[in-house]
C-alpha positions in Angstrom: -11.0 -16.8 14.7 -14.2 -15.6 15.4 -17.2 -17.1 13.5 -19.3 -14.5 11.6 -22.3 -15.9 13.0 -21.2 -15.3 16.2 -21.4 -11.7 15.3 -25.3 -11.8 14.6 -26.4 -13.8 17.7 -27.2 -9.6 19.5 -30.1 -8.2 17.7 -29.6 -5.3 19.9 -25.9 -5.0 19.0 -24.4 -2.7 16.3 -21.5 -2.0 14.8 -20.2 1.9 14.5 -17.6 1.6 11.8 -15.5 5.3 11.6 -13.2 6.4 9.0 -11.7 9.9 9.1 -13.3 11.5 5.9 -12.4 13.1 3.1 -13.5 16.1 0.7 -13.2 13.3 -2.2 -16.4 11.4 -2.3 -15.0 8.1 -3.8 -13.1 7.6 -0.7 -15.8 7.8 1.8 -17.9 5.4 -0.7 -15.2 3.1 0.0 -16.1 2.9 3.7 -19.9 2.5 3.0 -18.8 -0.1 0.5 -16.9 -2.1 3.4 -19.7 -0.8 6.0 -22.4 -2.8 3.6 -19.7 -5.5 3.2 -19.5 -6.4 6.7 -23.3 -6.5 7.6 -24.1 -9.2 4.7 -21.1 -11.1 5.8 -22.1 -11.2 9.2 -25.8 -10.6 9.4 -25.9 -8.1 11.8 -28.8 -5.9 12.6 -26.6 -3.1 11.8 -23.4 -1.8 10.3 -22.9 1.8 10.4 -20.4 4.2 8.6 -19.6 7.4 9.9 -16.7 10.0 10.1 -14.9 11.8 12.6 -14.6 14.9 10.2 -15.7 16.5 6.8 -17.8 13.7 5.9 -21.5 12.8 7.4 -22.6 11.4 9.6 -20.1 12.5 12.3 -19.3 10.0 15.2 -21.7 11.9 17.7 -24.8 12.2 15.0 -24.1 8.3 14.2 -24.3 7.4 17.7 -27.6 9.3 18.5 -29.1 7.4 15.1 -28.2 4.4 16.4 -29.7 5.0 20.0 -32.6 5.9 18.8 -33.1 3.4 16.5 -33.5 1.2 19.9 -29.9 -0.6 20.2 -28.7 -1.0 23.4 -25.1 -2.1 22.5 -22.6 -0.1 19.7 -19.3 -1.8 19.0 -17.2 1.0 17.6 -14.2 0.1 14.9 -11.9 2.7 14.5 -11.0 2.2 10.4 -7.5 3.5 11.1 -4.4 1.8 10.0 -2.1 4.0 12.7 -2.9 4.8 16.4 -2.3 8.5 16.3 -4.7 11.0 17.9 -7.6 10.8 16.5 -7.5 7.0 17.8 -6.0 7.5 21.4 -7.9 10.9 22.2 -10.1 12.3 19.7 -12.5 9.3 19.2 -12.6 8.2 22.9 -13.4 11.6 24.0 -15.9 11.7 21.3 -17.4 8.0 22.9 -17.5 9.8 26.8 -19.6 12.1 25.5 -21.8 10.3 24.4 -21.9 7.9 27.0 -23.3 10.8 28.6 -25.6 11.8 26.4 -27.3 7.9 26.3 -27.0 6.7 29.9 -27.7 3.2 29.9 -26.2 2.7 26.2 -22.9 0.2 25.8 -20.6 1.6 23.7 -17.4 -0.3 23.3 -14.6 0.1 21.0 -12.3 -2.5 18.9 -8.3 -2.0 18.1 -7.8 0.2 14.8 -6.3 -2.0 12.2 -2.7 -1.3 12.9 -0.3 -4.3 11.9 -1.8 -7.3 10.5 -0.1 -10.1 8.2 -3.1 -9.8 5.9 -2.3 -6.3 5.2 1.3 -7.2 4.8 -0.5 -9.7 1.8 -2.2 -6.5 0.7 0.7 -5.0 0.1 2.8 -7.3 -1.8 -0.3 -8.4 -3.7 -0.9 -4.7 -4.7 3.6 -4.2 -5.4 2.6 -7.8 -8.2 4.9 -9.9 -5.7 3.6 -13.9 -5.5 2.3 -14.7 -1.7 3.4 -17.9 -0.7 0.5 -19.6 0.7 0.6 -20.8 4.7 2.2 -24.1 5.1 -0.1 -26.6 4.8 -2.5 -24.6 3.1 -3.8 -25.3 -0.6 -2.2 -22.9 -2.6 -4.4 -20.4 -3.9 -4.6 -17.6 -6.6 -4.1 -14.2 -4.3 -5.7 -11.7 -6.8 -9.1 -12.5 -8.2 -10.5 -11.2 -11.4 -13.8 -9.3 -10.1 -16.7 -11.5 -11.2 -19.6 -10.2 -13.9 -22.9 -10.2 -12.7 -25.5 -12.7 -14.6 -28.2 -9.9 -15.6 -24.8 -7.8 -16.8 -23.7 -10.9 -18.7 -26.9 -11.3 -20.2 -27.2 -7.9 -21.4 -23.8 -8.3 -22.8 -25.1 -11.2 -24.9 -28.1 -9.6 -25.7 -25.9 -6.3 -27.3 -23.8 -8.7 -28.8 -26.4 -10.8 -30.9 -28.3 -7.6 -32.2 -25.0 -5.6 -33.3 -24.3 -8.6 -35.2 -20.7 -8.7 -37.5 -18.8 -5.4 -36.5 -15.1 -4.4 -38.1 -14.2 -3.5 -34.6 -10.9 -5.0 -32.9 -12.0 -7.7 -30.0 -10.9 -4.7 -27.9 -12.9 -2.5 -29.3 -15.8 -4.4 -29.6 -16.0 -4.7 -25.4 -15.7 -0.9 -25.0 -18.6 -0.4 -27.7 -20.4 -3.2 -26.0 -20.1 -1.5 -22.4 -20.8 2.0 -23.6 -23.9 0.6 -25.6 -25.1 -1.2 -22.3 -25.1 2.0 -20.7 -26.9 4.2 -22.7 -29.5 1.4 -24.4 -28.4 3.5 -27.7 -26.7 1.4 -30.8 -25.8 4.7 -32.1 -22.6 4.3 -30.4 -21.9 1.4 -33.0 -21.9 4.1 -35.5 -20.1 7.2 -33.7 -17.4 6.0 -31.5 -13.6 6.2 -33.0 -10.5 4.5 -31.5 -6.8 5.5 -32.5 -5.1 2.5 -33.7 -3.0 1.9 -30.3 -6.0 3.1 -28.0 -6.8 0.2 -26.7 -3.4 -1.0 -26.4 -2.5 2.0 -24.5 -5.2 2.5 -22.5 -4.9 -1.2 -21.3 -1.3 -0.9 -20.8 -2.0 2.1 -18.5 -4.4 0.8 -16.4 -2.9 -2.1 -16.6 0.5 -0.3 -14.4 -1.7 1.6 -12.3 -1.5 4.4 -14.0 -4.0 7.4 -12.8 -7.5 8.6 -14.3 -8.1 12.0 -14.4 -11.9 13.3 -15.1 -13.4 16.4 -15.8 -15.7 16.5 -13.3 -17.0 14.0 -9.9 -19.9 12.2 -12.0 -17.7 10.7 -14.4 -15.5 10.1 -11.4 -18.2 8.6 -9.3 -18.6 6.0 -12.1 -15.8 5.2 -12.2 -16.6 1.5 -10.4 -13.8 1.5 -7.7 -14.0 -2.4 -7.0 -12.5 -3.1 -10.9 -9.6 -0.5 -10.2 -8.7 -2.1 -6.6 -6.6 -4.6 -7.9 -4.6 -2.6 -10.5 -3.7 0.1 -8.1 -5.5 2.9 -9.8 -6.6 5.8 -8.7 -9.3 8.4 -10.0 -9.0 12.1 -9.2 -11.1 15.2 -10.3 -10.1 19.1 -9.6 -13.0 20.3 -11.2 -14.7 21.0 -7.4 -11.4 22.3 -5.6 -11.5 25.7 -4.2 -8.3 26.7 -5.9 -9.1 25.2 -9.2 -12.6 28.0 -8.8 -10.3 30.9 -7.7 -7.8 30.2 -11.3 -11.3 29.8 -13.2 -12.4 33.6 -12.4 -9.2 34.5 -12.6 -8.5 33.5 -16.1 -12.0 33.8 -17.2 -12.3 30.4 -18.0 -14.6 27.2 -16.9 -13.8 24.9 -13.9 -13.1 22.7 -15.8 -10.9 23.8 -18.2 -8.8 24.9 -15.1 -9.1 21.6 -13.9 -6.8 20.4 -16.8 -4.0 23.2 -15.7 -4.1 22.2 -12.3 -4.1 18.3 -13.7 -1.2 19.2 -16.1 1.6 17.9 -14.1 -0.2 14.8 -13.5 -0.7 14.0 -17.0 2.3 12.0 -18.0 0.7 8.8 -18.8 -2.0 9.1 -17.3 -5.3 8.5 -18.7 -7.9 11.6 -19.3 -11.5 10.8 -19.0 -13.6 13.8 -20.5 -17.4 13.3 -20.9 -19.4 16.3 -19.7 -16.7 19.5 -20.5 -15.7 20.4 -24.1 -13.9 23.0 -22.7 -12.0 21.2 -20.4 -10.7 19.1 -23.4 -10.1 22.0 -25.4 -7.7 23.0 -22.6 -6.4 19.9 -22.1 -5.4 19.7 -25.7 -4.0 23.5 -26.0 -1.6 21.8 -22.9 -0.5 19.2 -24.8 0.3 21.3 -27.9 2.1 23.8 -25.4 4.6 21.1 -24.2 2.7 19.7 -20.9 3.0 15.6 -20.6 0.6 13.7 -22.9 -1.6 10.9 -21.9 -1.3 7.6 -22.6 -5.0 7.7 -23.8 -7.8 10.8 -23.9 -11.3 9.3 -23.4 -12.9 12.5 -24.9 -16.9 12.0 -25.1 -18.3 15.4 -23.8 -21.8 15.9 -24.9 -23.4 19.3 -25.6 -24.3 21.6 -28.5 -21.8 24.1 -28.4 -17.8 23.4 -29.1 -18.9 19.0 -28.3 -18.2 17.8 -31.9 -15.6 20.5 -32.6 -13.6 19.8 -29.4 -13.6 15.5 -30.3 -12.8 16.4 -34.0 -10.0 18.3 -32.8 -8.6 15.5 -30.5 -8.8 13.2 -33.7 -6.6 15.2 -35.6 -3.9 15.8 -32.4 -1.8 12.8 -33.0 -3.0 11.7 -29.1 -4.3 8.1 -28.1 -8.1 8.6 -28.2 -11.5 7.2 -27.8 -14.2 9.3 -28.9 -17.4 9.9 -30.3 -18.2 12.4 -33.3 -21.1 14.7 -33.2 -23.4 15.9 -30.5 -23.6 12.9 -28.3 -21.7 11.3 -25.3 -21.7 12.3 -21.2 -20.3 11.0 -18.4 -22.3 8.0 -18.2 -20.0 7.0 -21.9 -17.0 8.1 -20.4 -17.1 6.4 -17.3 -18.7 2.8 -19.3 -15.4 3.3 -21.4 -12.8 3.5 -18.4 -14.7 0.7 -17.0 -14.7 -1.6 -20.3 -10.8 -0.9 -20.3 -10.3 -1.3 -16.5 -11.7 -5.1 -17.1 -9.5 -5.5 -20.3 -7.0 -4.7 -18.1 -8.2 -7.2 -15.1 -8.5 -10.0 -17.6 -5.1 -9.8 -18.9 -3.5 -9.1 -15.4 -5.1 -12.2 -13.9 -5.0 -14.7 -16.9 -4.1 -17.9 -16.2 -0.8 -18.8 -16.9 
């Protein structure tokens, strides 16, 4: 096994490591997220993500960055788990070219990740089988509850000691907790309402990997990826697809109120996480009414000053699971902090200790 400080010993060295890219922005922040991984494991000089297509930087731009950033040396990891074209033509002929563009510049690449018994662990660990640990190995818990920051912790405490006694569940109280370190605003203490099960549910859900469907890519985006990887959830957002525009003018309606038709089929225990559109929960509650699957939980906080309060007081009355605020406020920002708070419920119950 190689040591990671082996890795670091090449100032002049760096690493090129390529993913494919994707229209969806959460999955090329995954491969910055490994990208920034890998260079404080290993101290490298340099760990670079970049894309062969959609995404930027492309491989050729990334190399030229590199270059002229004075390395002499790229090691280039294709971040493909099968050898098809792209690996055995596209990227080398990509690598050739600019060979010839930097004479003098090394540029080597690595095996794409193919076959590996760690991803085989991946896999079971992600299907909730129980990996035997190697013989003669000390057996060790395979999942791991993602760990809470200090300065988060301390805020935490901090929220906690100035709401004081609440009538919230324990459940309850976290979400409140999250949403108020968020925003900085205790108003929330006052203004957010759960459905009796909404906690329950929305646990459960995540809980089973159950999907998260948002109005539109900033509550996606904060979304925090790393507390979903473990309970095989995914986020997804129409709002910004080309199709989803086309119904929108068609129908004389928002984007994201025909995000909700396009996400109807999807919706069957899902979870809905609304925090910017009041529209789109208007839509998403005429859908409901009209037959189309109901969520396990509607996270409905959009903000605004036109249809806001009437669209969350109409969700309160619609017999759905539901966590929402009344009035004016809410965003995103609280509908993202409310996923989260739920996504580590859900973590903390998956991984407690038997």
């Amino acid at each position: 096994m190689t040591n990671h400080a082996d890795c670091a010993k090449n100032g002049k060295k760096a690493v090129l490591l390529l993913g494919h890219g994707s229209k969806l922005q959460g999955a090329n922040d995954t491969l910055r997220t490994v990208a920034r991984a890998v260079q404080e494991k290993t101290g490298l000089a340099l760990v670079m993500p970049a894309f062969l297509q959609i995404e930027k930087p492309g491989i050729s731009e990334a190399i030229d960055i590199i270059a002229a950033k004075g390395f002499d040396e790229i090691t280039v990891m294709p971040y493909f788990l099968y050898s098809g074209a792209h690996v055995t033509s596209d990227i080398p002929g990509e690598l050739n070219a600019a060979k010839e563009r930097h004479p003098g510049l090394k540029v080597g690449i690595t095996p794409n990740l193919g076959f590996h018994d760690k991803l085989i662990e991946i896999v079971l660990e992600r299907l909730g089988c129980e990996v035997e640990p190697p013989q003669g190995a000390t057996a060790k818990t395979v999942q791991k509850r993602p760990e809470q920051h200090p300065i988060e912790k301390e805020s935490l405490r901090i929220i906690g000691r100035e709401l004081g006694p609440t009538a919230f569940s324990e459940g309850e109280l976290s979400v409140v907790k999250r949403v108020i370190h968020t925003t900085a605003d205790f108003d929330y203490k006052d203004i957010l309402r759960f459905s009796p099960r909404a906690i329950e549910a929305g646990v459960r859900a995540l809980e089973g990997g159950a999907r998260i469907i948002t109005d539109v890519r900033m509550a996606e985006a904060g979304i925090t990826g790393a507390r979903l990887e473990g309970l095989g959830v995914k986020v997804v957002c129409y709002s910004a697809d080309a199709d989803v525009a086309a119904a929108a003018i068609e129908k004389n309606m928002t984007k994201t109120a025909a995000s909700m038709q396009k996400a109807a089929p999807f919706m069957d225990k899902a979870v809905v996480v609304i925090g910017n559109a009041p529209t789109a929960l208007v839509e998403l509650l005429k859908l409901t009414r009209g037959g189309a699957p109901r969520p396990a939980l509607v996270i409905g906080v959009p903000v605004g000053f036109v249809g806001a309060a009437e669209s969350k007081e109409e969700l309160m009355n619609s017999g759905l699971e539901f966590i929402a605020s009344t009035g004016r406020k809410g965003g995103s920002t609280v509908a993202a902090a409310i996923a989260n708070a739920l996504a580590i419920l859900a973590n903390e119950r998956k991984y407690k200790p038997a």
